[in-house]
C-alpha positions, 0 to 999 in steps of 0.5 A: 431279566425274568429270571433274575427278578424270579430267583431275587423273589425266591430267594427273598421268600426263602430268607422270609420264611427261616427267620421265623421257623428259628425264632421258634425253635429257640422259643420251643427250647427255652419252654423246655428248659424251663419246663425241666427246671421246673420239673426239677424243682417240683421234685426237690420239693416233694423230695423234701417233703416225703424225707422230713416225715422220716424221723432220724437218730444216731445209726451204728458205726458200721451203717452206710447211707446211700442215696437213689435219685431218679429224676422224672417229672411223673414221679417226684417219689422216686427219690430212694433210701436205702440202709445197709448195716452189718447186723439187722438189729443194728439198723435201727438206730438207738435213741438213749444218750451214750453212757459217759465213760467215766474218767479216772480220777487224778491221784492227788500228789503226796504231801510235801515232806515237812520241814523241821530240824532234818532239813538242816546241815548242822556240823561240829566245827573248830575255828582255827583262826580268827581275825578282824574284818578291815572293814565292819566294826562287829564282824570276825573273819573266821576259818572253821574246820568242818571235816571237809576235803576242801579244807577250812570253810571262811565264815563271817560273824557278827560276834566282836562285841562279845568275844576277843579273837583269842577266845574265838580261836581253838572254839568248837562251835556249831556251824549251819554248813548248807547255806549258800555263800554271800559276801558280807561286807566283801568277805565270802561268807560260807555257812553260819555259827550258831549262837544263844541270844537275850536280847537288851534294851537297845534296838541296835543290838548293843546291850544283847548277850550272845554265846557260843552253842557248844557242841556235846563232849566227845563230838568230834569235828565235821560230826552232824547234830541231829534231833531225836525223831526228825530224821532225814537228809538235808535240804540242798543250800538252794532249797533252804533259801527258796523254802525259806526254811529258816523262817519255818524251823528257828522260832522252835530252836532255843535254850531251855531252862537247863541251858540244853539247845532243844528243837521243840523240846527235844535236845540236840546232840551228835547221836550220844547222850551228851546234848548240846548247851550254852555256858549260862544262857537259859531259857534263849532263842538261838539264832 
């Protein structure tokens, strides 16, 4: 019983004394934890401090940075730069502002091509048949020989009121050849014959006089009408409707005082000396 009372007092003695020597120990350890990130701590900011006095700018494309850091709580300086460049001169930074390069400057787009007279399709054409629309009081149907391989182009005209169907077969006209083709009254019509008017009194158009444009003796059938100085290739059918080229080139289309079809004074002929006219229309817009 002695000996187990002793070795129950030991053993309590021992379980006594190692308590505390852990208690310890883990407070030692939480000091120096401490201690280091204080430590730690203490050197960024130094770091810090000595880094901003430096006054940087832009480097060279070729430098490289690298960074040294030694971390000891006796020396917080020890936080190192260092620069290696390809050429001495260029480790030194220049502080002037890059030159801008300048861009080239845009070429500005050409003008547009103006619009006259050449952007229009005007053909010598003979109308071999002529009949009443079975449905419009004023329109003929016409079929009008242009020189073309298809054959005859259909053309609806508002022309009943002035002239009979016989004097309209057989008649060379002048036909507007590039515009598209629309239905008039349900019949597809295909390009326009060009016509002198004097407008009357009446607002619906009744008292107006209308005449045939002629086209110059010896002009011979799909033969193109130009104007002297307004050379060019025609517009496309799409063009003339998107340009709204009629509304820019018909106000300086008329028949002057000689009762001559003249584009801003200038005659229209087949590229001879004849020019075209109206049988007694003077001084007229032609539409």
């Amino acid at each position: 019983q002695r000996r187990r009372r002793k070795t129950k007092r030991s053993s309590y003695a021992s379980i006594a004394t190692t308590k505390p020597i852990k208690s310890n120990l883990r407070l030692a350890s939480n000091m120096m934890m401490s201690s280091k990130l204080a430590c730690s701590a203490l050197v960024a900011i130094r770091a810090c401090n000595y880094a901003s006095s430096f006054s940087f700018s832009l480097l060279p494309a070729a430098t490289t940075i690298s960074i040294r850091r030694n971390i000891v709580p006796s020396s917080p300086r020890s936080v190192l730069f260092s620069l290696s460049a390809t050429d001495a001169d260029d480790a030194v930074a220049s502080t002037e502002p890059a030159e801008k390069k300048e861009k080239p400057k845009k070429q500005a787009p050409p003008p547009p091509p103006p619009i006259d007279i050449s952007k229009l399709d005007i053909r010598v054409g003979l109308i071999e048949r002529c009949w009443e629309h079975e449905e419009a009081d004023k329109l003929y149907c016409e079929e009008i020989n242009l020189g073309e391989e298809s054959g005859p182009r259909q053309i609806a005209s508002g022309l009943k009121a002035h002239y009979s169907a016989e004097e309209m077969t057989g008649k060379m006209v002048l036909v507007l050849a590039n515009l598209k083709s629309r239905k008039l009254m349900g019949f597809p019509s295909h390009g326009m014959v060009m016509c002198g008017v004097k407008e009357g009194a009446a607002e619906d158009g009744s008292e107006d006089t209308v005449e045939l444009i002629s086209p110059p003796e010896g002009a011979a059938v799909g033969d193109r009408i130009i104007c002297s100085g307004f050379e060019g290739e025609p517009a496309t059918e799409n063009q003339v409707i998107k340009k709204k080229m009629l509304n820019a080139i018909f106000p300086d289309l008329k028949v002057n005082g000689e009762g001559v079809a003249v584009y801003k004074d200038v005659p229209l002929t087949a590229g001879g000396e004849n020019a075209c006219t109206s049988d007694s229309l003077k001084n007229v817009p032609i539409s």
